[in-house]
N, C-alpha and C positions, 0 to 999 in steps of 0.2 A: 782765433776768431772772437768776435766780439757779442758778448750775451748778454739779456735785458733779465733779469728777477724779477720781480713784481713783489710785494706786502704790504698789510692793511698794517694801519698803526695804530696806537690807541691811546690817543693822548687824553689827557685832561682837558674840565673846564680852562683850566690854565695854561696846559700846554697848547689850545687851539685858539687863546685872545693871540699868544704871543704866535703862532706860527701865521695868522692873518696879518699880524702888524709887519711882520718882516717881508711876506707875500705884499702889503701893498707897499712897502717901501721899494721893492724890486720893480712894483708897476711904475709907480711915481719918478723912478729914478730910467725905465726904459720911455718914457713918455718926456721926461728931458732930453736924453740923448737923442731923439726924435725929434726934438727942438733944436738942438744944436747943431746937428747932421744939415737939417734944414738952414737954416743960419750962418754955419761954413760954406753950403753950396752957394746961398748968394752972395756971397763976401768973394767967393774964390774962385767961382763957377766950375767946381767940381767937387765931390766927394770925398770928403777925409777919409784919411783912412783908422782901421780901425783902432792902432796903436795910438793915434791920434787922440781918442775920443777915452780911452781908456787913461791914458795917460793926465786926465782933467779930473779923475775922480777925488785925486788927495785934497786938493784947493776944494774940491764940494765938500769934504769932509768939517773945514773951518768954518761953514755958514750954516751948511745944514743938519738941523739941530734931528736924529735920529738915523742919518749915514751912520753912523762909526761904530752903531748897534749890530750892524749887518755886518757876517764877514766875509773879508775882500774879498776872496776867489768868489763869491756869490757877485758881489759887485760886480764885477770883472765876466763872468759868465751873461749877465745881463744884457750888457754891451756887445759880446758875440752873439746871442740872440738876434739883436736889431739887424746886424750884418748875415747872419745867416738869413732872417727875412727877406732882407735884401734880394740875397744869391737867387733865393726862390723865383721871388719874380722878374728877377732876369730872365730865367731858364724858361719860363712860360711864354714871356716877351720873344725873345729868341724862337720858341713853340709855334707863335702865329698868336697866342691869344692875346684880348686887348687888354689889360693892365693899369693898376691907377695907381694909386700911392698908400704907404704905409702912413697908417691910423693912430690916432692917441688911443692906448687901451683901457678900455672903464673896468672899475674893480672887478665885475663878473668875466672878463673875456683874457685876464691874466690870472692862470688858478696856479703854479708850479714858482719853484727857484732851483736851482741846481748846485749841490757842492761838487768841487772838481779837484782831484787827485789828491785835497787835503782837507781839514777840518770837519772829516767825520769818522764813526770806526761804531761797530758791535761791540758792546760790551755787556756781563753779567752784573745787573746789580739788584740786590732784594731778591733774589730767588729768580727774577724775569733778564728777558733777553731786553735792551735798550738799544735804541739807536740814538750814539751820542752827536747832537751836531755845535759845532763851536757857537759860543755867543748866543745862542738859545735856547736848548736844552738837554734834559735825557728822556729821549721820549717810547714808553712801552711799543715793542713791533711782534706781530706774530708772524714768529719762522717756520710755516708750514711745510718746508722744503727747505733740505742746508743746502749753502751755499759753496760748491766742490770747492775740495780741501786747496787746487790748484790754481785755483782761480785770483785773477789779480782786480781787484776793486780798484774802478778808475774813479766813478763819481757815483752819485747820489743824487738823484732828483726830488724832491717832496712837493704834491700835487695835492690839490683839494679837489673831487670830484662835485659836479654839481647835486649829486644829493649830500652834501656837507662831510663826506669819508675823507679822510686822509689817508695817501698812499704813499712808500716812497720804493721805488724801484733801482735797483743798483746796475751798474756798467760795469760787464767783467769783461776781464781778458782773458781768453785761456787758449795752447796751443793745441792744435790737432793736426795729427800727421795725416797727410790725403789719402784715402783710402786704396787699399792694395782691387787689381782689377777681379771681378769676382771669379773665381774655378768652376763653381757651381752654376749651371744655368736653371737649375731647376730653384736656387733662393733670389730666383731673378721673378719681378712680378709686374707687370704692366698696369692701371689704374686708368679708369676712364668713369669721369663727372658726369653726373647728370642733373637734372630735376625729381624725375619720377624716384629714381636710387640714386643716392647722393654720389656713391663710387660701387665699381663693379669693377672684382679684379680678375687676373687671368689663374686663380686659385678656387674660381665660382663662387665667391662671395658676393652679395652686393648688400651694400647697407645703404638701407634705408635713407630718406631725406629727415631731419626734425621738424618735426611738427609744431610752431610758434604761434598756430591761432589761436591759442587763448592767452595766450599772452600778448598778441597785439592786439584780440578785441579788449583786452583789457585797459591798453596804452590808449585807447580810440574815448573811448569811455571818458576817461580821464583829462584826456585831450577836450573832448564838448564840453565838463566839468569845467577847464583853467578857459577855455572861452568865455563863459559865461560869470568870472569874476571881476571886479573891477583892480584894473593894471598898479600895482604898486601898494594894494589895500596887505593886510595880513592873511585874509582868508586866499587871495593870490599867492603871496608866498608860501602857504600851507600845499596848497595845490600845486604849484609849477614841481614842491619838491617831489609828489606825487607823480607828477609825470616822470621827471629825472630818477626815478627810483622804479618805473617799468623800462626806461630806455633805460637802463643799468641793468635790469634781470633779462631782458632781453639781451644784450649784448654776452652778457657770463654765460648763457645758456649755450648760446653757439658757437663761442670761445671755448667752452669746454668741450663742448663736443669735438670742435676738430683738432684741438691740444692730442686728446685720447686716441682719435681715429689717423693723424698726423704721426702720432708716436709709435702706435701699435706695426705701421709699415716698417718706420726707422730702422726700430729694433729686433725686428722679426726677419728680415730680407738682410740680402747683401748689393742688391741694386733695385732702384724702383725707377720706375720710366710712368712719363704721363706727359702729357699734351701739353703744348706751352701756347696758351690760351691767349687770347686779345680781350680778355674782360673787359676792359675800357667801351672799345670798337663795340662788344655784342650789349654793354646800357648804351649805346648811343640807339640802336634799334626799334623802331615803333612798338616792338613786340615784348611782352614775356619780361619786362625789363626787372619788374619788382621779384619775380622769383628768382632771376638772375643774380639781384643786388641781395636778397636773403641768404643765397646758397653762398657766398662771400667764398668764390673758387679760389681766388686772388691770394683770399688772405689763408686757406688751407696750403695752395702750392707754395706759399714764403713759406708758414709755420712748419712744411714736409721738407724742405729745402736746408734749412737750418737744423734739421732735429738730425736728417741724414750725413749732414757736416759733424755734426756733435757723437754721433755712434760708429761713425765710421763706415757709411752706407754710401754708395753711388746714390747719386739724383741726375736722373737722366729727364731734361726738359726736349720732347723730341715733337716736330712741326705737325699741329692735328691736321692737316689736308689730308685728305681723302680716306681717314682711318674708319671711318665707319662703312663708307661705300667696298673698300677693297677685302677681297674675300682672304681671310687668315690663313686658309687653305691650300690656293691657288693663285692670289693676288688680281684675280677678274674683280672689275671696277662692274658694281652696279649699283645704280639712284634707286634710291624708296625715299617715299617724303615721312616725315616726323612722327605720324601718326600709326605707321608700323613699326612691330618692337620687334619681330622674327629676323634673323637673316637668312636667307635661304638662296646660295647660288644658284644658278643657271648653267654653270660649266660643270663644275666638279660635282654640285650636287649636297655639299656639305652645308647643314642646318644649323643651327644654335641664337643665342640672345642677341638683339643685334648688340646691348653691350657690351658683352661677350665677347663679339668678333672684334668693336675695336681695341678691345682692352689688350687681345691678341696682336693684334697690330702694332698698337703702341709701345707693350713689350720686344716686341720683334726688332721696330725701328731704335730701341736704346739700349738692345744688345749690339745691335750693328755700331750704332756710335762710342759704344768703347770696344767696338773689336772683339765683345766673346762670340764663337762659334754657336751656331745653331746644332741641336742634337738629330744626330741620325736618322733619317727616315722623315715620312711628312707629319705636319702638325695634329694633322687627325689621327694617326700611329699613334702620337706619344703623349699628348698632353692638352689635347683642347678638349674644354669639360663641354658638357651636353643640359645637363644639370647644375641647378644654381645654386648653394644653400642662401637664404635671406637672413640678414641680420637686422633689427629693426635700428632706428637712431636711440632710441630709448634706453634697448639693452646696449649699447655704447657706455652711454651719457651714464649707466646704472655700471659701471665696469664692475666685475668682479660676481655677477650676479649668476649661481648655479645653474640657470637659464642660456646662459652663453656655449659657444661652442666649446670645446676644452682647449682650443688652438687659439681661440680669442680672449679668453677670457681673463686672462693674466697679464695680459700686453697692454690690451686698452688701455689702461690706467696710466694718469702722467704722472 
């Protein structure tokens, strides 16, 4: 499967003129091939293809005075870039939406260049760890995390984030044999999303949502602050970096949190099930949409999806219809509207959280889709809790904090 790394880097005054110069040389050079894409369509009335466009870089090399600087598989990466945008807006075109045409990109909206399968590698030099890349430089990286011994480095991307960080993240490959189907149904654990608790599992857990309001009245603040400068003066660009440095701590905060609470299921269970959501469909809704797009479900069930690929855990995406109405119990379907949290049958009689009962559910429906057996006797017998323990998002985000439960405590951490 294929893995994304993340690290900060630490370049110099000099390691970051030359890594800007190269960054707009990749602009400059993907904003011609936007020209000539353009250029061959009216000459030929259709679109070259990409061997085509690629195959023109040696001849740019003889005029243009700062190609030759750059190395080629960056070159050449560039040029797939434009045809990858392409692909993009096909697929949306295709989609139904309406679509207009790719843009020449201005030096702020092209931050990245990519090495690919060659001309870079980790090396020891000076007591520090470097990341060498051909043709311009060796530049300090912090390894806060190695990178498995097995693993095959395809490329290298180096990005500049808008508050001026430089980051480069690596492409591995590594194999993982598919997970054997689980014996145990009791390391089997259902997960159901919310607002009020971010997940509640069928272990009585539920954690917390994170709490981000001072850090967006912070972003807000800041925000009426970069209004009220004038566009393009130095005290603006003092400030936008301001802004790009709360939407940065804002972003890491709840990237971390669900890295933590992502991994802690991975490698704690042998199958996890949860609800294969329409995020898209529920921000299209008049309603709720901001807490919706905060609780970024989307991007927990990828990061839970990938991590249980990586440990060797089932990931069971099973349909959320009707998991919260139907009783864990006895499967009597009964409507409560959003604003009660009890579930309490009418048949059987059996009480508990309503997230509780779906999380029941969900579990239920992703043993059935890999075919392990249900254990003996009914649910209320053997295993549906009544009781919740609470986790907050805090003590997540704080892993490792003697505050935690003993069964949490050690896992959270990525």
């Amino acid at each position: 499967m294929y893995y994304a790394y993340k690290y900060r880097l630490k370049p110099s005054d000099a390691h970051r003129k030359e890594l800007d110069r190269h960054r707009d040389i990749c602009r400059q050079l993907y904003n011609h091939t936007l020209y000539r894409l353009n250029e061959y369509q009216d000459e030929h009335g259709e679109l070259p293809s990409m061997t085509t466009l690629r195959s023109e870089l040696p001849d740019l090399k003889q005029w243009w005075d700062g190609l030759s600087d750059v190395y080629s598989k960056v070159l050449q990466t560039v040029v797939e870039r434009l045809f990858d945008n392409l692909k993009g807006l096909s697929a949306l075109k295709e989609n139904g939406y309406g679509v207009g045409q790719l843009k020449w990109k201005p030096p702020r909206e092209f931050r990245s260049f990519t090495y690919s399968q060659s001309g870079f590698k980790l090396d020891k030099k000076g007591g520090q760890t470097v990341l060498s890349l051909s043709k311009l430089a060796d530049i300090p990286i912090r390894l806060h995390r190695a990178i498995p011994d097995d693993a095959n480095l395809k490329q290298v991307t180096v990005k500049k984030e808008p508050t001026g960080e430089w980051f480069a993240t690596f492409g591995v490959q590594m194999d993982r044999e598919p997970p054997e189907p689980p014996e145990n149904p009791e390391r089997c654990v259902g997960i159901d999303v919310g607002i009020l608790k971010y997940a509640h599992d069928t272990d009585g857990t539920a954690v917390g949502s994170l709490d981000l309001s001072d850090e967006r009245d912070r972003l807000e603040r800041e925000q009426r602050s970069l209004s009220r400068k004038e566009h393009g003066s130095n005290n603006w660009e003092k400030q936008r970096r301001r802004v790009a440095e709360c939407h940065a701590d804002l972003r890491r905060k709840r990237r971390d949190f669900l890295h933590k609470l992502s991994n802690y299921y991975a490698r704690e269970y042998d199958l996890v099930a949860v609800e294969d959501l329409n995020v898209k469909g529920m921000l299209e809704l008049p309603s709720n949409s901001r807490n919706t797009a905060s609780a970024a479900w989307r991007t927990f069930l990828s990061l839970l999806e990938y991590k249980c690929e990586r440990e060797g855990t089932h990931f069971v995406a099973v349909n959320p219809r009707g998991t919260t109405k139907e009783c864990a119990s006895c499967g009597v379907s009964t409507d409560k509207p959003l604003w009660v949290r009890e579930h309490s049958c009418p048949a059987c009689g059996f009480e508990a959280d309503r997230d509780a009962n779906a999380a029941w559910n969900i579990r239920s429906r992703g043993l059935k889709d890999v075919g392990v057996g249900h254990s003996e006797g009914t649910p209320v017998e053997t295993a549906l809790p009544v009781d919740t323990d609470s986790v907050s998002a805090k003590r997540v985000v704080e892993a490792g904090s003697p505050t935690l439960k003993e069964r949490t405590a050690s896992a959270v951490s990525e």
